[in-house]
N, C-alpha and C positions, 0 to 999 in steps of 0.2 A: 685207544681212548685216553688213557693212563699218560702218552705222549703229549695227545693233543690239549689235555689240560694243562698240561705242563707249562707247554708253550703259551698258551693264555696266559699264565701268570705271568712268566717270565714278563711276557709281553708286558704287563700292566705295570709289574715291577720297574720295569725302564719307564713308560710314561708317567708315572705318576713319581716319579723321584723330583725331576723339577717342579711339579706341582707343586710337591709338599717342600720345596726350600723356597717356593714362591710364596706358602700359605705363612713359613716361619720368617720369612722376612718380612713380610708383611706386618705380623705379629711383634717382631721387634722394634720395625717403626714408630706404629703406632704408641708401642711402650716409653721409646724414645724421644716421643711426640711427647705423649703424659708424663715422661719426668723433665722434660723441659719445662713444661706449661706450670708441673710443680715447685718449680726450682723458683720462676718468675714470680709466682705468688708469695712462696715463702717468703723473697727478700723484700716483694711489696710489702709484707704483715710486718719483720723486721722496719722496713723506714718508715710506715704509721706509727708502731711501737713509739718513734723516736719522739715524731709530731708529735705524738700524744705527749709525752715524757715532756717535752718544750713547753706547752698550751697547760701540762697541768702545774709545774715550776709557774707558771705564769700565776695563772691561778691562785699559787698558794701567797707567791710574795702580792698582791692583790688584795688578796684576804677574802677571796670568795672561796670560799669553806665549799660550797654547793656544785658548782662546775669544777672544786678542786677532784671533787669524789666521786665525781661522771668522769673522770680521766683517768681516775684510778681504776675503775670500774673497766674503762675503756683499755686500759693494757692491761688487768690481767685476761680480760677476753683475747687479747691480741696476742699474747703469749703463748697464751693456750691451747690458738690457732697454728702458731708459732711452731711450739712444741708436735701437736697433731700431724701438720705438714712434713716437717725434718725427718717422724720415724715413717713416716707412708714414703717418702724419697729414699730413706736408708734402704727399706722393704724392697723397691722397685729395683737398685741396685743389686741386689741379691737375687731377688728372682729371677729374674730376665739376664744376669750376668753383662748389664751392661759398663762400659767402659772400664774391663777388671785390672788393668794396670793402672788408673789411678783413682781408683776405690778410694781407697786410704785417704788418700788426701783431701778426695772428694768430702769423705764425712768428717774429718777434722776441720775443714772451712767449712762447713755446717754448721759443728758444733760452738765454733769458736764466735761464728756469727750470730747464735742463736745467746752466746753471753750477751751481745750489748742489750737484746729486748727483756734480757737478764735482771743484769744491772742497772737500766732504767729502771724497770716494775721495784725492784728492792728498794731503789732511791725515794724514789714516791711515796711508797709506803713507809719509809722511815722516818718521812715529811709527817705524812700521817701521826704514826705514834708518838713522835717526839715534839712536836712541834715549835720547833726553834723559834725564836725571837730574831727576828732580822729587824735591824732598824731602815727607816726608808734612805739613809746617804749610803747604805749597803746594797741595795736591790740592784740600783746598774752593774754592779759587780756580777751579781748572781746571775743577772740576766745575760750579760755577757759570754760570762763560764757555758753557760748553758746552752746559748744558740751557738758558741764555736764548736763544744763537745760534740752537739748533735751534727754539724758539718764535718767533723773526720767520723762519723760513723755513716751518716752519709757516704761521704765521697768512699770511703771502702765497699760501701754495698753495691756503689757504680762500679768499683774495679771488680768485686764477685760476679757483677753480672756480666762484665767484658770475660771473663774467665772461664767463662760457658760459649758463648759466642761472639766471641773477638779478641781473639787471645792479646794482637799487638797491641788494644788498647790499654790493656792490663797498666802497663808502665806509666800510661798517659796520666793517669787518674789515683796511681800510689802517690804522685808526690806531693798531690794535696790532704791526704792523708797525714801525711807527715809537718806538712805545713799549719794546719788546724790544730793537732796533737801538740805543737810548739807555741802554737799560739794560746790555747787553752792553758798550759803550763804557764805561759806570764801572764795571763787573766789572772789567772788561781792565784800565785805569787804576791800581785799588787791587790786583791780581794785579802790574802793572808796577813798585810802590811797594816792595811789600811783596821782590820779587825783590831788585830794587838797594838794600834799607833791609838788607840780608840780612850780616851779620858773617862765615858759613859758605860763603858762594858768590865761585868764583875772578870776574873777568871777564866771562872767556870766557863758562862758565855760566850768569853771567847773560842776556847778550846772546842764547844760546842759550835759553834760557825765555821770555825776551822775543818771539823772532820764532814760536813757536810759540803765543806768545799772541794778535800779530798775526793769525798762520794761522787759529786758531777764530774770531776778532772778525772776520774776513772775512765768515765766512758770513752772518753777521746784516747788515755790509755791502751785499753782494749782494741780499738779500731788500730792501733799502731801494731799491737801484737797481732790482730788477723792481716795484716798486711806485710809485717815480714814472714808471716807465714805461705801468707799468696805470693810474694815475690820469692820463694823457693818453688813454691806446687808449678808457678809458668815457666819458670826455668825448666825444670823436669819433665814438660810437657813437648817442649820445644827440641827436647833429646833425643 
């Protein structure tokens, strides 16, 4: 009797082994399914961030105070979402052990992406509190700085998202990264000229236009540092 159940088990033991690496891959798919689906939102919530960042810049030099404060309003909720997303994808990484040779880099380009909807929300908000004086033969400047910056953090969040599912495009879409980032840098430049060439602005003012112009010329910054960072992580993937 003692025999014959034996052999039951045993028996059960061999059918049910593939079962259960059929139930656990399954189980990983799925996970791998939901951290993808997480990954694509996150950087959607990042490039709204931006939009938002552009539309409330807009906004401000405008001088609608009212839609300036619905934008503000609007990225830190998008931040927020931001932030909520990145640790639920950190989490899924750990749990499920997926992709564990390049973890690491994985949440480094996370985190590094999760500055720019960063440093947008701080910029706004410092619009907020301080509330610069621009004069109106300054605004095209501002506006300029502004939609190039948000195109290198753009065009980076298209190379993140090649970086998950199309590794070769990775390269296609760095080099407008870099192109925006430079371009941005001689926006900033001739906005910085044009400020201290200025006969109507005290000092102070100026120096105050100045670091605000710093503050937008950040962001294109930043999308240049996630991008020499992504052009190491694909090389390393490619190894």
């Amino acid at each position: 009797m003692r025999r014959h159940r034996k052999g039951v088990v045993e028996r059960l033991g061999v059918g049910t082994a593939p079962v259960l690496r059929g139930v656990m891959m399954t189980i990983l798919f799925k996970a791998t399914r939901s951290l993808e689906n997480q990954i694509d939102e996150y950087l959607d919530t990042v490039s709204q961030g931006l939009i938002v960042f552009g539309e409330g810049v807009r906004h401000y030099l405008e001088r609608d105070h009212t839609r300036f404060e619905e934008r503000i309003k609007a990225i830190e909720r998008l931040e927020g979402m931001a932030d909520s997303l990145r640790r639920s994808i950190e989490g899924g990484l750990y749990g499920y052990s997926l992709i564990p040779e390049h973890r690491g880099d994985v949440l480094q380009l996370l985190e590094s992406i999760d500055d720019l909807i960063d440093m947008a929300k701080e910029t706004l908000n410092q619009f907020l509190v301080e509330q610069p004086f621009i004069p109106e033969p300054l605004t095209r400047h501002y506006t300029e700085l502004v939609q190039t910056s948000i195109q290198a953090g753009e065009a980076v969040i298209v190379a993140t998202r090649a970086f998950f599912k199309n590794l070769s495009a990775v390269k296609d879409n760095l080099h407008k990264v870099y192109f925006f980032e430079k371009e941005a840098d001689a926006i900033g430049n001739r906005l910085k000229l044009a400020v201290f060439q200025s006969d109507e602005l005290e000092l102070a003012q100026k120096m105050h236009l100045r670091y605000f112009a710093l503050h937008i010329d950040n962001i294109a910054d930043e999308a240049e540092s996630v991008a020499d960072r992504l052009t190491v992580f694909a090389i390393k993937r490619t190894l």
